[in-house]
C-alpha positions as CSV (number, residue, x, y, z in Angstrom):
1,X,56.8,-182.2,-80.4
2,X,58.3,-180.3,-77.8
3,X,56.2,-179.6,-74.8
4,X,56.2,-175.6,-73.8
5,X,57.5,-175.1,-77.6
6,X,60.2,-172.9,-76.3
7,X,64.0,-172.5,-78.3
8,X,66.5,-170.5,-76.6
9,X,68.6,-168.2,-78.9
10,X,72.2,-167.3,-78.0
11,X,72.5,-164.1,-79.3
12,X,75.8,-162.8,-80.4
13,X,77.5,-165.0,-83.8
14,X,73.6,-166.7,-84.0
15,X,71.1,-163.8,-84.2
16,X,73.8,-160.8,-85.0
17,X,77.4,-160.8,-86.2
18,X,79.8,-161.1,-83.4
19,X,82.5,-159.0,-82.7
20,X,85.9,-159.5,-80.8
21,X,85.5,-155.7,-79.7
22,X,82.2,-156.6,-78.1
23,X,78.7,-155.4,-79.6
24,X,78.6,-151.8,-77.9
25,X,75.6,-149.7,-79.0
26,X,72.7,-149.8,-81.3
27,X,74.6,-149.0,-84.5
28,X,77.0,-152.1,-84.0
29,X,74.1,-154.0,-83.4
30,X,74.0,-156.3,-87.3
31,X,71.6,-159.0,-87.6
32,X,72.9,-161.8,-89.6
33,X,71.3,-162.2,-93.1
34,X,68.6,-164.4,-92.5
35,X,68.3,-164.4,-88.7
36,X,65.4,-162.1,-88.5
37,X,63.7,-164.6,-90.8
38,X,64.4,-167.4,-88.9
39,X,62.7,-166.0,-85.9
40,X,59.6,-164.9,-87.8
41,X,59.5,-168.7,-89.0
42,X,59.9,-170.3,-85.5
43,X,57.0,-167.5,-84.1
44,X,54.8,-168.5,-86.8
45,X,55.4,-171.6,-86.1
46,X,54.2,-171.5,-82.3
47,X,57.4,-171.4,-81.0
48,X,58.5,-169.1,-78.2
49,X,61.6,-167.3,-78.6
50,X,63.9,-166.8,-76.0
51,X,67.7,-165.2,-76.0
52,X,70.4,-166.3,-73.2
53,X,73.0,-164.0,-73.8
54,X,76.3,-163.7,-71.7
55,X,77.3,-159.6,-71.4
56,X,80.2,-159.0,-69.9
57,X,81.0,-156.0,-71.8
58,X,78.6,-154.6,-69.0
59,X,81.4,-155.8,-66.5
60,X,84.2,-154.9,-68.0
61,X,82.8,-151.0,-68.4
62,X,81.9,-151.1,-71.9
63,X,78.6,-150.4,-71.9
64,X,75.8,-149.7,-69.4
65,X,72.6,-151.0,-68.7
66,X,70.8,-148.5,-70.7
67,X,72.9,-149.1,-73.9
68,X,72.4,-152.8,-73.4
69,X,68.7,-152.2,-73.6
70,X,68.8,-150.1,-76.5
71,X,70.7,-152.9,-78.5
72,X,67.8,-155.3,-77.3
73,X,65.1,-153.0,-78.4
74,X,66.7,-152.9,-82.1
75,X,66.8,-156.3,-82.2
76,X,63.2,-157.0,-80.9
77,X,62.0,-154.2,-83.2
78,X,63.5,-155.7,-86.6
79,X,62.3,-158.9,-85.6
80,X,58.5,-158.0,-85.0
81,X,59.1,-155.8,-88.3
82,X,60.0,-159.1,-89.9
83,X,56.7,-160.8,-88.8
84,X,58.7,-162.3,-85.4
85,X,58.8,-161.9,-81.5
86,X,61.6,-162.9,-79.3
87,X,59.4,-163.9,-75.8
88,X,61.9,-162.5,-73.5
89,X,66.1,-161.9,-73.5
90,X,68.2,-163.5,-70.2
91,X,71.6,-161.7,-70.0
92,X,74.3,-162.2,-68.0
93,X,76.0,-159.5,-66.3
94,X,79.2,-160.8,-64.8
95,X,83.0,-161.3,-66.5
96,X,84.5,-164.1,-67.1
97,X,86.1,-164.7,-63.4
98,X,83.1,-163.1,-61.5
99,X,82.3,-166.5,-60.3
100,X,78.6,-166.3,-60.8
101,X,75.9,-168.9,-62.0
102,X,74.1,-167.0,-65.0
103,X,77.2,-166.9,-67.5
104,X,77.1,-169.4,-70.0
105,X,78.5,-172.5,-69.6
106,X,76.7,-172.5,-66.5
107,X,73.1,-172.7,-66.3
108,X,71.8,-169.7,-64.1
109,X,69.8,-167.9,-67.3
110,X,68.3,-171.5,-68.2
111,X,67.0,-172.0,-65.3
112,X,65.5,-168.5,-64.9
113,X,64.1,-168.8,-68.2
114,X,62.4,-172.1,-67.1
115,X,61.4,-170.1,-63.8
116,X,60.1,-166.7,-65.9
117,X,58.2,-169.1,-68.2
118,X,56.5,-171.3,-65.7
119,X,58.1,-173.9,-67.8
120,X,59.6,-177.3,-68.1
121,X,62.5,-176.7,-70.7
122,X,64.4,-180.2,-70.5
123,X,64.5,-181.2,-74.2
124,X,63.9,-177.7,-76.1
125,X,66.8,-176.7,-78.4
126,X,69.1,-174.3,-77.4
127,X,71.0,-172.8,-81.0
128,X,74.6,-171.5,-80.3
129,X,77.7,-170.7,-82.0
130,X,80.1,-171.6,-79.0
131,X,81.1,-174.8,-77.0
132,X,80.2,-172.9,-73.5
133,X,76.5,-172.9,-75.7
134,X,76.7,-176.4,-76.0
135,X,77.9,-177.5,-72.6
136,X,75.1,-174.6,-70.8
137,X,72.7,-176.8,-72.8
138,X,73.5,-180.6,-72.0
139,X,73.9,-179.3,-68.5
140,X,70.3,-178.3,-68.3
141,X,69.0,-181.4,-70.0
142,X,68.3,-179.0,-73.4
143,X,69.4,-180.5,-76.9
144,X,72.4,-177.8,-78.6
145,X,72.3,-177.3,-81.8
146,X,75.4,-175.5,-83.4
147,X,75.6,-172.7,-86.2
148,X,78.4,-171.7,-87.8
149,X,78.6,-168.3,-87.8
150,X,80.1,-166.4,-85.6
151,X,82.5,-168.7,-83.5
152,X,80.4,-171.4,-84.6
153,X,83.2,-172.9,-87.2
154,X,85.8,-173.0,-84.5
155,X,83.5,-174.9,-81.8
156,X,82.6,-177.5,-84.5
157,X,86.7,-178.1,-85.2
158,X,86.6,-178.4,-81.5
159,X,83.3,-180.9,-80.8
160,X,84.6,-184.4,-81.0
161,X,87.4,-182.8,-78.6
162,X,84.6,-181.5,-76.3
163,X,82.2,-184.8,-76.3
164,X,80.0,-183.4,-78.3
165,X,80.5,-185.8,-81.9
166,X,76.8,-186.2,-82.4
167,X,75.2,-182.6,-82.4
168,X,73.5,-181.1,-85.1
169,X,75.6,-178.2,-87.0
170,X,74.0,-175.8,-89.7
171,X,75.5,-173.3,-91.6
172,X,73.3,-170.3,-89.8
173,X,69.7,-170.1,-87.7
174,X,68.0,-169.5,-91.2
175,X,69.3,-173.2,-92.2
176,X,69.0,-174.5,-88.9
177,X,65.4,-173.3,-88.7
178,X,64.0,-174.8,-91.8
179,X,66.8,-177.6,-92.3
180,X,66.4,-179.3,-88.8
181,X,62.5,-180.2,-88.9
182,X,61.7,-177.1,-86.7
183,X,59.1,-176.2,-88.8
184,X,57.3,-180.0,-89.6
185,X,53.6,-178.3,-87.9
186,X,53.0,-175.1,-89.4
């Protein structure tokens, strides 16, 4: 059993669909079909639920700070209207050549989650659909977990490639949620 209980979502591909044109308001805002559940289960279960997201649609003009917290509130309210709670979201701000520590492969939002939480988080899961997921997670001594929607079936084509031959791949959070043994208390 994990100590603080605490699994970090990614957001975009594991929690919603993903889009190429960036998630931009609200309405674009889709969960994926069994996500909501999936949260519901892990919050039953004791488990605190926590998104590291990286954002750089907020860099790159796309959306502001406001919207960004509009799409959050959708999410968080489908989720507690599906019996869940998501503990806290971690975003990053900054585009891809901003050179800061938050976005995702690096470890800034981990360790700020472990720092907002009072919390030792070596060893909780992190669930992504991306390498940068996967690599964000070793790095921060968390065990990765892929899914494989969103960009999830091009990372696991790439994760002997990577060094990552041995991690656990699922075909979405529902399956990873009740298929990987997350759910062995309740």
């Amino acid at each position: 059993m994990l100590p603080n209980k605490i699994i970090v979502l990614d957001r975009d591909g594991v929690i919603n669909e993903d889009s190429d044109d960036f998630i931009k308001s609200p309405e674009e805002w889709l969960p994926i079909n069994g996500s909501l559940k999936a949260i519901s289960l892990l919050h039953r279960a004791g488990y605190r639920v926590v998104v590291a997201t990286n954002q750089s649609g907020l860099a790159r003009g796309l959306f502001d700070e406001i919207t960004l917290a509009l799409i959050h509130g959708k999410m968080t309210e489908l989720v507690e209207a599906e019996g869940g709670h998501i503990e806290g979201v971690f975003y990053c701000p900054h585009g891809p050549h901003d050179g800061c520590d938050c976005r995702k492969p690096k470890t800034g939002l981990l360790r700020r989650i472990s720092f907002e939480f009072q919390a030792d988080i070596t060893g909780c899961y992190l669930i992504g659909d991306s390498i940068r997921d996967l690599q964000a997670a070793t790095s921060a001594g968390l065990s990765p977990v892929l899914v494989r929607t969103g960009k999830g079936q091009k990372a696991e084509s790439q994760l002997f490639k990577a060094g990552f031959p041995d991690i656990p791949v699922f075909d979405d959070l529902l399956d990873a949620v009740v298929n990987f043994g997350l759910l062995q208390d309740v």
